[in-house]
N, C-alpha and C positions, 0 to 999 in steps of 0.2 A: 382329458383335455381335447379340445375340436383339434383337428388339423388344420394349418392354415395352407392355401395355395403354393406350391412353389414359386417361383419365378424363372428356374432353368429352363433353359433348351434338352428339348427332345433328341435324344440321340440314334442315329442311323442306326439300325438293325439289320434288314434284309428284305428281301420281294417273297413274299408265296407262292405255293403253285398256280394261284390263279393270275399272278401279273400282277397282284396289288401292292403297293408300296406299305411297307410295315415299318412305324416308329415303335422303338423300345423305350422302357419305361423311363420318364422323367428322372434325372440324373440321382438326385438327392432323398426322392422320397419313396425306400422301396415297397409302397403300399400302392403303389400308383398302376392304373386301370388297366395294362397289357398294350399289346400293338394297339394304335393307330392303324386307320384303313385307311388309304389316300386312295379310290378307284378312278386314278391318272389313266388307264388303259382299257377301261372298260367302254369308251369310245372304239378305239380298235380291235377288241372282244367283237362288239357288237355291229362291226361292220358301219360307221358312220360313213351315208352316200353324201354328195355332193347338191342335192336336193333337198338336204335337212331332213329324211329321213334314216331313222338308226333300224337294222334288221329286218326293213321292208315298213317300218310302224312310224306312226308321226310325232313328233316331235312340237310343239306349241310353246317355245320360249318367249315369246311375246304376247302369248297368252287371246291375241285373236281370237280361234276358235273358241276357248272358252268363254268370251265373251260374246261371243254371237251366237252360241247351241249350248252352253254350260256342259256339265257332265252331270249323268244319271245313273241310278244302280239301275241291275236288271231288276227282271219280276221276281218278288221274293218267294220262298217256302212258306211266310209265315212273318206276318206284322202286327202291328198294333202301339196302344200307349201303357203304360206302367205309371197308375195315379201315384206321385212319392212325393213329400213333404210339400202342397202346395203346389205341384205341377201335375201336366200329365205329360212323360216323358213317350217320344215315337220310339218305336224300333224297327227294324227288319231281319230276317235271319233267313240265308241262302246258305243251302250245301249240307255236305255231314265231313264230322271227324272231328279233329283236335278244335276245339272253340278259338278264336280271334276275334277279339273286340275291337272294331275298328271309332277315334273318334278325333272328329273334325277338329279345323280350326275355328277361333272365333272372328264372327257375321255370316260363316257356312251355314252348312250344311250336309248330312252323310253324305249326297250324291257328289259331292265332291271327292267324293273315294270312286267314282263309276269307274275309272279306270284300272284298279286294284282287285275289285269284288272280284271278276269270272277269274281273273288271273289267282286267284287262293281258293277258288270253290274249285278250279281243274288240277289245283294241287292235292287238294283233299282235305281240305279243310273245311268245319262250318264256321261261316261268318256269320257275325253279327251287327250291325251298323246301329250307330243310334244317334239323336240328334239333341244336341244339349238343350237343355232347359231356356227356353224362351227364343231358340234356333229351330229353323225347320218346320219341321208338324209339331215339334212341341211345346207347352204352354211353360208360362212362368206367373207368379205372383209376382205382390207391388213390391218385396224383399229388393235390395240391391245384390245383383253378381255377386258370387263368391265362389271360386274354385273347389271349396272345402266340401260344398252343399249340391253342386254339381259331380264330386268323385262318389257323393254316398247315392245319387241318381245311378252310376253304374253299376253299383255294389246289387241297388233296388231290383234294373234289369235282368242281373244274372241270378238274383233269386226268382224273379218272373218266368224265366227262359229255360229254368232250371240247370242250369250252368254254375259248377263249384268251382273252378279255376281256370282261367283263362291267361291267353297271353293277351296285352294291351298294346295296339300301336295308334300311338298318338301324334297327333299334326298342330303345331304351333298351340292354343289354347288347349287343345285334345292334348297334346305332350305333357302339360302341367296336370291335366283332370289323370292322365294316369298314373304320374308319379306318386298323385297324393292318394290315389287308388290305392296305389302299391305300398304306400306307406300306411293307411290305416287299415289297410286285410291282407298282406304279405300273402296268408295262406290262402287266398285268393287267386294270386296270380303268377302266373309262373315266368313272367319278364316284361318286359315293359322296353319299347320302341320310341324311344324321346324324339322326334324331326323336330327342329327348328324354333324353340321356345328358350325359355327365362326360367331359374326360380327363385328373384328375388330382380326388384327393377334394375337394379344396376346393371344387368344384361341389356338392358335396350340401346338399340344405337338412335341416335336422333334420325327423325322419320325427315326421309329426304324423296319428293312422291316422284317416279317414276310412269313411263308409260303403260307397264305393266301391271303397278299397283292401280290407276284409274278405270284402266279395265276390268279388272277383279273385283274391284267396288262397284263397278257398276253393273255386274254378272249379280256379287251379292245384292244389290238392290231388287233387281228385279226377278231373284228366287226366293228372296224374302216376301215380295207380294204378292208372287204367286203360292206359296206351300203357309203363310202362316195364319194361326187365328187373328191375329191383328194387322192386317196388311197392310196398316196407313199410319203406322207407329214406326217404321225406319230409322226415321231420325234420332227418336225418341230411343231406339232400341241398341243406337252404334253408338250413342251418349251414355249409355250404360253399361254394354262394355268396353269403350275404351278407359272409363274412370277403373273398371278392373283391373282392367291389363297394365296401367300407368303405376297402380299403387300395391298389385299381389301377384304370387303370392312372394312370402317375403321370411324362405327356407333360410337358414345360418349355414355353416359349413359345419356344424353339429348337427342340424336336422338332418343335411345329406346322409353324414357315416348312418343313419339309421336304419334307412333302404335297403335290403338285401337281397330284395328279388334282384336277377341278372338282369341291366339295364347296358343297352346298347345308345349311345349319344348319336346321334345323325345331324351333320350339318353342311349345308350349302355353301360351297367356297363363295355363290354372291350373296349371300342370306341381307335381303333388307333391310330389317328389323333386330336383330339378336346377334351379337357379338360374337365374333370366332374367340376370342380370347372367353368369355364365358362360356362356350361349350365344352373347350380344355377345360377348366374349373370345372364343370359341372363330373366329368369323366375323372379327373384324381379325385374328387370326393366322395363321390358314391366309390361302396366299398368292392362291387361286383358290377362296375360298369366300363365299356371301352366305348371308341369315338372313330367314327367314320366320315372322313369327309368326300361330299360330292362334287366333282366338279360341272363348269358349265351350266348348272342351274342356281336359283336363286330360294327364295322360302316357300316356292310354288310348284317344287322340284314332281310329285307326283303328277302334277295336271302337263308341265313343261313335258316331263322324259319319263312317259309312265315306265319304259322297261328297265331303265337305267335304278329307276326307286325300284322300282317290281323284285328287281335281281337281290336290291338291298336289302329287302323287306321276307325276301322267301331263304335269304342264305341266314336272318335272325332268326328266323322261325323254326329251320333246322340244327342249330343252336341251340335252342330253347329246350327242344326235344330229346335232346341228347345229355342235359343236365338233370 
């Protein structure tokens, strides 16, 4: 029988040695995901100035910069596209060592990771970045979006790249492409990085447009005509995925328990779009998954506070490693 959500409060545990605020497992249900990560103090870890920068690095919670210089990967080791079902999907791949699949959110594009890439290739990692099907440099068919069709594009690249098992971290659409990653090749992947997404509509909060978000759209606009084969399809392209996003994908709280790669939840104490209360959910269901919340950023938390993600994203990874 599925597990249904509890409804309990979260009960006080204790701090770790890094400062972080740890919740213990939901009262009633002891299947439930582990600590809670509240990085309440990783502001003061990381030396926050009074200039808006954190550790000497900048900080873009308003999202400015990205809209007037966007962000870029470096120059890769090694690029190209993966023809798979109807598309030809881009990739790029910097660095050596433990593979990381890095994949965006949707109306991106990879270089929306620029800020993340050097930071995991000076850790020792090889990245991979790729850009989803009808995003970026790569192509789509007249098919409408589907997540399903997009998670078997990743599957396609890391037989391309020659890559058996990876970790996946994913960002708002990219969150969903890897869970279902994760669920149709487990043996594929060895965790999965959820930031900021859905897996079933009832996670969405109603879209209330901010300054930040029109800036973001209008970063994606004009990366979308500059990097794609159809650069005057825009309109045409954010009408196609938002009918996805509205209506998939559309996991039970039985499809969750079936996940069993270790899946770490990330979520944005301002997240725009996806509901804090659905990310709890998402964390008691999956059966090897726990939940981090970030403060002071919202669903653009990598582009906003790259070291504050960076720190998130490299203490998962050494987690990862260690299972």
């Amino acid at each position: 029988m599925a597990r249904k959500p509890q409804a309990t409060a979260p009960i006080l545990d204790s701090t770790d040695s890094d400062g972080i605020l740890q919740l213990g497992k939901y009262g009633r249900n002891p299947g439930y995901f582990g600590p809670v990560r509240y990085r309440s103090r990783w502001r003061k870890r990381q030396g926050m100035t009074q200039r808006g920068e954190i550790g000497g690095s900048m900080i873009d919670d308003d999202l400015k910069r990205f809209e007037e210089n966007g962000a870029e990967l470096p120059p890769p080791a090694e690029q190209g596209h993966v023809v798979h079902d109807g598309a030809r999907v881009w990739y790029a791949s910097f660095g050596s060592g433990r593979p990381v699949i890095l994949l965006h959110g949707g109306l991106g594009h990879s270089g929306n990771f620029g800020y993340q890439v050097p930071d995991l290739v000076a850790a020792g990692y090889r990245v991979i970045a790729i850009d989803s099907r009808g995003h970026g440099r790569s192509t789509r068919d007249t098919r409408p979006f589907t997540y399903d069709l997009m998670a078997t594009d990743v599957l396609a690249v890391m037989d391309c790249v020659g890559v058996e098992r990876a970790a996946l971290i994913g960002w708002s659409d990219g969150a969903i492409i890897a869970l279902i990653a994760a669920d149709q090749a487990p043996e594929r992947v060895s965790g999965v990085l959820f930031f900021a997404c859905k897996m079933d509509p009832s996670g969405n909060k109603p879209l209330a447009p901010t300054p930040a978000l029109k800036r973001c759209f209008a970063r994606h606009a004009k990366d979308y005509a500059r990097l794609s084969a159809t650069p005057d399809s825009f309109k045409d392209f954010v009408e196609a995925v938002s009918q996805m996003q509205r209506t998939q994908p559309n996991y039970s709280t039985s499809d969750l328990t079936r996940i069993r790669v270790p899946v770490r939840i990330v979520h944005a104490a301002h997240d725009e779009f996806i509901k804090s209360e659905h990310a709890e959910y998402l964390a008691r269901s999956i059966p090897n998954a726990s939940l981090t919340i970030l403060p002071d950023v919202s669903h653009f938390a990598p582009l906003q506070r790259p070291e504050q993600f960076n720190a998130e994203l490299n203490d998962f990874l050494r987690a990862v490693a260690r299972t």
